[in-house]
C-alpha atoms as a printed R data frame, in Angstrom:
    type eleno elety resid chain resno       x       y       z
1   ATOM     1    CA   UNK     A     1   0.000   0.000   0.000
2   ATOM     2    CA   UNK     A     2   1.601   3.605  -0.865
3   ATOM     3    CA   UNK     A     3   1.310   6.503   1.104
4   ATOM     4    CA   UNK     A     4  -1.948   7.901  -1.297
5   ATOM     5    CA   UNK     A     5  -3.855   4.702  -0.673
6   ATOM     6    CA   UNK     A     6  -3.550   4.908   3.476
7   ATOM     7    CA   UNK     A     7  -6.748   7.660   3.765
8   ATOM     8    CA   UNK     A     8  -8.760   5.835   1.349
9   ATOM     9    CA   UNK     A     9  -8.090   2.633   3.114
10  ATOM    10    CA   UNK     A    10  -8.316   3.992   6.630
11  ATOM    11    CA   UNK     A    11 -11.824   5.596   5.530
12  ATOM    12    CA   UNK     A    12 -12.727   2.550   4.077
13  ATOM    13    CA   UNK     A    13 -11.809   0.615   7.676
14  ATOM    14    CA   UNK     A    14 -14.330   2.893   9.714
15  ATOM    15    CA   UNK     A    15 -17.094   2.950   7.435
16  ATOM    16    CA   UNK     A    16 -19.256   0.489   9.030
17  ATOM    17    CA   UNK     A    17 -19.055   2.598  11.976
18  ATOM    18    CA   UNK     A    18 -19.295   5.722  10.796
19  ATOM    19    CA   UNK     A    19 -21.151   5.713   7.681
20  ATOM    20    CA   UNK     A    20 -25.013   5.281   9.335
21  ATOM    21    CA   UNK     A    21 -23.777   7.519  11.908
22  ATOM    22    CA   UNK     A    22 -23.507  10.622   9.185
23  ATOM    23    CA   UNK     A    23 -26.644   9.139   7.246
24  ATOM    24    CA   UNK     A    24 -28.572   9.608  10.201
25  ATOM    25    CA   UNK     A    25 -27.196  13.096  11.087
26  ATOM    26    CA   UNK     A    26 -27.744  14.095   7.743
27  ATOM    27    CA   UNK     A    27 -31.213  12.769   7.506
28  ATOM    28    CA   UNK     A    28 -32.555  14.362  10.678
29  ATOM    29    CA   UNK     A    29 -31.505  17.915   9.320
30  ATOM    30    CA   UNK     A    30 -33.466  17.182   6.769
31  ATOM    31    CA   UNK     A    31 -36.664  15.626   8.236
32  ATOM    32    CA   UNK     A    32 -36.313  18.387  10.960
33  ATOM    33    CA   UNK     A    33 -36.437  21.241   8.368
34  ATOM    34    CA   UNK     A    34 -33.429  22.374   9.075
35  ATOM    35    CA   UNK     A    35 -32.542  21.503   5.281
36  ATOM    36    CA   UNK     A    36 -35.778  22.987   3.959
37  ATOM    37    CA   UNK     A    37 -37.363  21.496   0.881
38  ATOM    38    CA   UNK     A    38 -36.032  22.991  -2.333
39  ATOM    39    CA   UNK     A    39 -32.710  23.624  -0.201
40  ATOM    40    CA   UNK     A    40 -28.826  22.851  -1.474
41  ATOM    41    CA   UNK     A    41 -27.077  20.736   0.836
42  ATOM    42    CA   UNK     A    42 -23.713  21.905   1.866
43  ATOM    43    CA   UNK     A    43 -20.820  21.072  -0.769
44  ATOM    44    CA   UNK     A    44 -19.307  17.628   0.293
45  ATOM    45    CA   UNK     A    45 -16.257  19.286   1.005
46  ATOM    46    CA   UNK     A    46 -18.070  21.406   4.311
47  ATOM    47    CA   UNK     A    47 -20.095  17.970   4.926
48  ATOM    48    CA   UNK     A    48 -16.391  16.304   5.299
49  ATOM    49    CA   UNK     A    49 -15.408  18.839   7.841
50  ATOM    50    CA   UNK     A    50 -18.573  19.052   9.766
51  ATOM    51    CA   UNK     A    51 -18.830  15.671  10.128
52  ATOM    52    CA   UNK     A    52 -15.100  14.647  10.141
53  ATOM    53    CA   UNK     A    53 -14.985  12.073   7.312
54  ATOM    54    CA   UNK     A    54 -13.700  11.340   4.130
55  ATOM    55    CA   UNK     A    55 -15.393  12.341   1.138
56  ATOM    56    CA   UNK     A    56 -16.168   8.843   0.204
57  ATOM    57    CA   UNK     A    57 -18.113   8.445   3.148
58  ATOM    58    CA   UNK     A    58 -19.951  12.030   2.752
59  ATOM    59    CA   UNK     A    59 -20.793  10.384  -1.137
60  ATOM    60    CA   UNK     A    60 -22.034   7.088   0.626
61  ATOM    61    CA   UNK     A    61 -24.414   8.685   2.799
62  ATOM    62    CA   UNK     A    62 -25.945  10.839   0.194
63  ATOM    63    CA   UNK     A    63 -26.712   7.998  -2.790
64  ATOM    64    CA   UNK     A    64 -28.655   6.535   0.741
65  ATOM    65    CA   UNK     A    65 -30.470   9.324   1.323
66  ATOM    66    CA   UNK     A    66 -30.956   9.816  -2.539
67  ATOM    67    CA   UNK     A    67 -32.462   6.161  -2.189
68  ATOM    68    CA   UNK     A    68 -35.111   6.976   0.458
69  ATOM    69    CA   UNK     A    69 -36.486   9.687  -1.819
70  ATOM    70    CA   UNK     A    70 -35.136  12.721   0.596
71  ATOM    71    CA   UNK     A    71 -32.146  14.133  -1.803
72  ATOM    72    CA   UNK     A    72 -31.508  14.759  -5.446
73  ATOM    73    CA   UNK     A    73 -28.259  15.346  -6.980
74  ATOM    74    CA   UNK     A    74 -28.333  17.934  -9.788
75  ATOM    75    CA   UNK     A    75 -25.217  18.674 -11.895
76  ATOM    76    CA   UNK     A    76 -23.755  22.052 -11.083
77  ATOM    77    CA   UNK     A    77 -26.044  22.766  -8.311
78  ATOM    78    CA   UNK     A    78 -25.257  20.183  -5.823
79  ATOM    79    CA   UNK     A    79 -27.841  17.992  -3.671
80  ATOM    80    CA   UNK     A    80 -31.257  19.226  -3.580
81  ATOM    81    CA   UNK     A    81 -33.657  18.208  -0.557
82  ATOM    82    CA   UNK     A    82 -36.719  16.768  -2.628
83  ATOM    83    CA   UNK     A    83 -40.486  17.641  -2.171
84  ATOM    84    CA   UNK     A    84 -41.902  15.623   0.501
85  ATOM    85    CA   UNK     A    85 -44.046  13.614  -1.489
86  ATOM    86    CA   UNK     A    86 -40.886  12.222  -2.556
87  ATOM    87    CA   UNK     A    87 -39.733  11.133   0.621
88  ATOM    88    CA   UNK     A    88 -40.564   7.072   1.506
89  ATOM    89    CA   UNK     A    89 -41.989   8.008   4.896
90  ATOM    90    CA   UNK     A    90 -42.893   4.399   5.737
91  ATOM    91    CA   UNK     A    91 -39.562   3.205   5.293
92  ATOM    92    CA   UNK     A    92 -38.109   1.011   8.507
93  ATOM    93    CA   UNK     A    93 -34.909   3.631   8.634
94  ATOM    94    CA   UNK     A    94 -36.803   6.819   7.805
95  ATOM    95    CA   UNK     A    95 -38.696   6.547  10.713
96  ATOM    96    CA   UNK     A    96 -36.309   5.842  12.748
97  ATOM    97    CA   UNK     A    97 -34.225   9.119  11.804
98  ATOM    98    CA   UNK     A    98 -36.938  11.164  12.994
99  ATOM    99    CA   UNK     A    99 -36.060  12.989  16.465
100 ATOM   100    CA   UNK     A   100 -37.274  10.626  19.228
101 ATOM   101    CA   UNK     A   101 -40.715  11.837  20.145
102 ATOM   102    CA   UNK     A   102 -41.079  14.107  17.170
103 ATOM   103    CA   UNK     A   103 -44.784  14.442  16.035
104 ATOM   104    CA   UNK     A   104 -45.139  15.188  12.476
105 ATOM   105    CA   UNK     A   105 -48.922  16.359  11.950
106 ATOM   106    CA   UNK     A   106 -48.994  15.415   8.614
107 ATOM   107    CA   UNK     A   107 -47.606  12.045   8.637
108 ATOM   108    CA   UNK     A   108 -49.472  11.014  11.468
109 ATOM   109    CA   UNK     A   109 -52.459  11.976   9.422
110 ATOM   110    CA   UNK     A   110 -51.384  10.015   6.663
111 ATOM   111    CA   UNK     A   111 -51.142   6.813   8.338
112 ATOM   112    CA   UNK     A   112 -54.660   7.335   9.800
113 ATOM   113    CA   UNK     A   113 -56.034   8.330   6.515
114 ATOM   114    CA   UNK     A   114 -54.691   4.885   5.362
115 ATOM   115    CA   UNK     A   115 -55.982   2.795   8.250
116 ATOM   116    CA   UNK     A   116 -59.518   4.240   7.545
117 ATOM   117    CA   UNK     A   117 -59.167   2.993   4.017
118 ATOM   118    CA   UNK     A   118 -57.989  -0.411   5.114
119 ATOM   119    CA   UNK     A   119 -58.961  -1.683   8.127
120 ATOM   120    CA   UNK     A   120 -62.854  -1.497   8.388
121 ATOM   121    CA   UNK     A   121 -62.953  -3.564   5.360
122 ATOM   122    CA   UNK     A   122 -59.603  -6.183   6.558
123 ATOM   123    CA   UNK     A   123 -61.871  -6.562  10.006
124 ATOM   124    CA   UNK     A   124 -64.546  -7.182   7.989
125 ATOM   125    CA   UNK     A   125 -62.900 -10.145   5.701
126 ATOM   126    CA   UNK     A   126 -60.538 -11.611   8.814
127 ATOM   127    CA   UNK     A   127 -64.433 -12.007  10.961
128 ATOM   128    CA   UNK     A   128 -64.920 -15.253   7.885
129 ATOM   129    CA   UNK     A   129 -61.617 -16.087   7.321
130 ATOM   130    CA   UNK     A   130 -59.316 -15.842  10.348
131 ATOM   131    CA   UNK     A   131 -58.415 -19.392  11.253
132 ATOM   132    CA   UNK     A   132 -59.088 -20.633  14.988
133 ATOM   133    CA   UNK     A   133 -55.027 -20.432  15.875
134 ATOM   134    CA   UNK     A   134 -55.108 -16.454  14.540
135 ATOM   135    CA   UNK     A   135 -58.090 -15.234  16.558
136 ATOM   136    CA   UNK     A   136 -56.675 -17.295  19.498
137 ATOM   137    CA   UNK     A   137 -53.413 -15.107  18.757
138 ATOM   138    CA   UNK     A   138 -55.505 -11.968  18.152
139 ATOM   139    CA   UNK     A   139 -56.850 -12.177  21.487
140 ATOM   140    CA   UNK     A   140 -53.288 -12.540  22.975
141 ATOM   141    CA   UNK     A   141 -52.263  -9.715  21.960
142 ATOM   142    CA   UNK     A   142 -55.550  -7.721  23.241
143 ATOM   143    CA   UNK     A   143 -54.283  -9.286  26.318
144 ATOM   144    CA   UNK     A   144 -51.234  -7.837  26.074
145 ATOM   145    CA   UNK     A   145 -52.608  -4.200  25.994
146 ATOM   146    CA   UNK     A   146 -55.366  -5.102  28.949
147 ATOM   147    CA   UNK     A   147 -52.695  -6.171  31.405
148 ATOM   148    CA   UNK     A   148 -49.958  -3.487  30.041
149 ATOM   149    CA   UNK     A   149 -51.856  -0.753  32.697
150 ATOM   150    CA   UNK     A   150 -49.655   1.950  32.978
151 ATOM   151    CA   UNK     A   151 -46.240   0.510  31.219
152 ATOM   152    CA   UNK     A   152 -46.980   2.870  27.755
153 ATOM   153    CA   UNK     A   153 -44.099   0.828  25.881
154 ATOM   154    CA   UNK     A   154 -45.974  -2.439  26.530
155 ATOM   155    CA   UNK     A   155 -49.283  -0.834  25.573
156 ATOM   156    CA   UNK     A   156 -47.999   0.102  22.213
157 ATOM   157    CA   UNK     A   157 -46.188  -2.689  21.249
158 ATOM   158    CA   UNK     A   158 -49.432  -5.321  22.184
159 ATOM   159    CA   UNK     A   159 -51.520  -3.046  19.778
160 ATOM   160    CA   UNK     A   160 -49.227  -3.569  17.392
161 ATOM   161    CA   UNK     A   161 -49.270  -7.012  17.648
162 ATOM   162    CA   UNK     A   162 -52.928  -6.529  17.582
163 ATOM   163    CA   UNK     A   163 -53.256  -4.951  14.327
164 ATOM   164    CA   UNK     A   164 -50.587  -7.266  12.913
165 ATOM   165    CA   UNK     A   165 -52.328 -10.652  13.362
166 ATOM   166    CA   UNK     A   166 -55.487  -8.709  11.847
167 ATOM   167    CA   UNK     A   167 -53.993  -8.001   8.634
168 ATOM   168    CA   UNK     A   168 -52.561 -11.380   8.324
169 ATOM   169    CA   UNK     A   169 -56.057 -13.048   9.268
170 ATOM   170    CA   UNK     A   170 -57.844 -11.254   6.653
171 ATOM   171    CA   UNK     A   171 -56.042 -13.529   4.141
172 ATOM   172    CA   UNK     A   172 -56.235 -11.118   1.293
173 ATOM   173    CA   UNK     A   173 -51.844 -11.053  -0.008
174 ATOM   174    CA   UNK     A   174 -52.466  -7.432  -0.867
175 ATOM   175    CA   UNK     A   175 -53.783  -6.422   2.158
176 ATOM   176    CA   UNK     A   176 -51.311  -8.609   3.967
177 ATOM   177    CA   UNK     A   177 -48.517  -7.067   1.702
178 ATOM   178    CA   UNK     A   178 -49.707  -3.936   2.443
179 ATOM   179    CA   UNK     A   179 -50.110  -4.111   6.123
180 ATOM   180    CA   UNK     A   180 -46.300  -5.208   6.043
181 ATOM   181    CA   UNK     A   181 -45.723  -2.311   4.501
182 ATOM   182    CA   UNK     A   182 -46.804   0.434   7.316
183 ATOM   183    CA   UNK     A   183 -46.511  -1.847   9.669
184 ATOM   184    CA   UNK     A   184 -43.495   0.406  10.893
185 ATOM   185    CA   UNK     A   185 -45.103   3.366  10.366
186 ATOM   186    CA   UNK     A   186 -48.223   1.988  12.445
187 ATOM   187    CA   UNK     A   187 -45.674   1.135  15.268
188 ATOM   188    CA   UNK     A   188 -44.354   4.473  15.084
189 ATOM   189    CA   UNK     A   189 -47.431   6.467  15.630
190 ATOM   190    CA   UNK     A   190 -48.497   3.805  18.222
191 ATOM   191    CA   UNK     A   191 -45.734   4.417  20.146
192 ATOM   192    CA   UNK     A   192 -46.148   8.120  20.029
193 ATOM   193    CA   UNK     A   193 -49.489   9.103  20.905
194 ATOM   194    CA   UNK     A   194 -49.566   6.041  23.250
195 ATOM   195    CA   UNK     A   195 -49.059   8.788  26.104
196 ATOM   196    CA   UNK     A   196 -51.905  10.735  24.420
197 ATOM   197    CA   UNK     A   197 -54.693   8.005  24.797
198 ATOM   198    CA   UNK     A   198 -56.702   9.602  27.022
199 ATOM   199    CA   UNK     A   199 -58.730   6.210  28.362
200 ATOM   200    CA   UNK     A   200 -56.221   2.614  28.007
201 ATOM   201    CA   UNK     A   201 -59.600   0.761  29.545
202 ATOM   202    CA   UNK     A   202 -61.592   2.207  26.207
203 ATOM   203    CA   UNK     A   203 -58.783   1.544  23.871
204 ATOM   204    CA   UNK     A   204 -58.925  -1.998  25.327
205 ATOM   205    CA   UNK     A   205 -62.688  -2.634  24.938
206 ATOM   206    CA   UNK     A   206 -63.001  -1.341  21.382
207 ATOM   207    CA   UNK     A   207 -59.572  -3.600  20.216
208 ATOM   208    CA   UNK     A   208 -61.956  -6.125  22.392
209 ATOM   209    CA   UNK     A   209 -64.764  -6.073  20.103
210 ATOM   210    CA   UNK     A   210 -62.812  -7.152  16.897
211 ATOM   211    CA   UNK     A   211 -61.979 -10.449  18.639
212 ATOM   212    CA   UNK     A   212 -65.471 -11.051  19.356
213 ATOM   213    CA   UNK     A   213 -66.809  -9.895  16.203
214 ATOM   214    CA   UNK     A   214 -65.093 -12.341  14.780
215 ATOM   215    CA   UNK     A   215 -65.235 -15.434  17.075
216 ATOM   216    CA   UNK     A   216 -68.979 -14.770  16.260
217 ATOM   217    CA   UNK     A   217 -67.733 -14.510  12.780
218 ATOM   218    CA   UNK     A   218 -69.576 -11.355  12.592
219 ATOM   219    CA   UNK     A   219 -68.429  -9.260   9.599
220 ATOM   220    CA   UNK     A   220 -70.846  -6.290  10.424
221 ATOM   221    CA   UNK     A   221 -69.453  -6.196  13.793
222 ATOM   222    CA   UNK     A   222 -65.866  -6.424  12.824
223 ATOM   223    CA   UNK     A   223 -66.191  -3.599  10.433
224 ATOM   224    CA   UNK     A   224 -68.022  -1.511  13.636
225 ATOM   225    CA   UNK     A   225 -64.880  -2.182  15.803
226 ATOM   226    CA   UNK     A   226 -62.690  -1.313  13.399
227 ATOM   227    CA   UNK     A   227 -64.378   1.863  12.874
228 ATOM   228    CA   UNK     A   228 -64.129   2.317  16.490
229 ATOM   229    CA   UNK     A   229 -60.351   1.944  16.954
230 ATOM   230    CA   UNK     A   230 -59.919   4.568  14.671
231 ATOM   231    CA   UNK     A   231 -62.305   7.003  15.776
232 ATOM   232    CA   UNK     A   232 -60.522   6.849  18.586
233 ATOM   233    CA   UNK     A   233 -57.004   6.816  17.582
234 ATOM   234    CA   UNK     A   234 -57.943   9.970  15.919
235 ATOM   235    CA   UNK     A   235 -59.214  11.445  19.229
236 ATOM   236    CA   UNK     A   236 -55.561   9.755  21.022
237 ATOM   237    CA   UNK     A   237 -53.739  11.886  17.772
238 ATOM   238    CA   UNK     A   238 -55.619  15.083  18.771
239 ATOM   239    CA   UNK     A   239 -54.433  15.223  22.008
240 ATOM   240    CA   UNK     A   240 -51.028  14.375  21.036
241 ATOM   241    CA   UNK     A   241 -51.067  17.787  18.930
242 ATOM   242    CA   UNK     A   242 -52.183  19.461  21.169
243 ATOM   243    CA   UNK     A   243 -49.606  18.712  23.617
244 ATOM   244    CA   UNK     A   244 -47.062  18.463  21.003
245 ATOM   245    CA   UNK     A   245 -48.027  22.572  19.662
246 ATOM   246    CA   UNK     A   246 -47.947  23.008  24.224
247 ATOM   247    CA   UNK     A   247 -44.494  21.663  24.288
């Protein structure tokens, strides 16, 4: 090895360390705002020395972000932060570069758009298809969230579980794809408005009344309780603006 191959090499050694650590400082900037849409990223040169790395790694990180739909690189201008509509919002890592506890209005209203064009009618197919073993494991995970009480992690992650086994006992592969698909994003907003909802003990009887609805193999009923969870996750996202815009 000569003396001009010992920084490539030596970036090349620390990558896997420090690679996701600059994707993910990058990436916040730009889900924060701080990089507004339309914006020009700083050269790669001033992203080296901000972030103390080579330029390889500074290139790296930005074909990732490029890849999640957040930047664009345009000859002679540099990278561009993209419109948000370009942004994969429901992707696993995306997510998890927002600021912990951040509340983004408009995503969170996205994902509950989607569940009120989805679930009612999954409910409503899983109350005459959902095998014995998946209602059985349905109402596991209800009573998950009934004996979670106060513990807000446990909560959230047993109505997860919840809506997972749902989508999977509808039996419909697009729905099921489809559920995989925001699953994250569903565990996300979960997980941040659980300290918003307002009444556990109602949260619990309405998930309640999907596994009866369809132990009675009751699509009517099923679609009702789904209807019902997301009235009042909307009412649980409420308050969690309004204490966000308090905050």
């Amino acid at each position: 090895m000569n003396i001009n191959e010992a920084p490539e090499a030596a970036a090349k050694s620390r990558r896997p360390r420090v690679l996701p650590d600059v994707v993910r400082a990058i990436a916040s900037q730009v889900l924060a705002g701080n990089y507004p849409v339309g914006s020009t990223l700083p050269s790669e040169i001033d992203l080296c020395t901000e972030y103390s790395v080579s330029r390889t790694v500074i290139r790296e990180a930005l074909k990732t972000l490029a890849a999640k739909g957040l930047v664009l690189s345009r000859p002679r201008i540099g990278t561009v932060v993209c419109e948000r509509d370009n942004w994969n919002i429901i992707d696993p890592q995306v997510l998890e570069w927002h600021a912990p506890n951040t509340l983004d209005p408009k995503l969170f209203d996205s994902i509950l758009e989607t569940r009120r064009a989805i679930e009612p009618l999954v409910a409503e197919l899983a109350a005459t298809r959902a095998s014995l073993q998946e209602i059985a494991d349905l109402e596991l995970a209800w009573k998950g969230m009934e004996a979670a009480g106060s513990d807000v992690a446990r909560f959230a992650r047993s109505d997860a579980a919840f809506h997972q086994v749902l989508y999977g006992a509808c039996h419909n592969p697009i729905f099921r794809q489809i559920g995989g698909m925001i699953e994250t994003a569903l565990n996300f907003a979960l997980e941040a408005t659980a300290n918003s909802v307002d009444r556990r003990d109602e949260a619990v009887r309405v998930h309640y009344g999907v596994v009866e609805a369809l132990r009675m193999r009751d699509a009517a009923a099923a679609r009702h309780a789904a209807n019902e969870i997301l009235d009042l996750a909307a009412r649980d996202l409420a308050r969690a603006k309004s204490q966000h815009k308090k905050d």
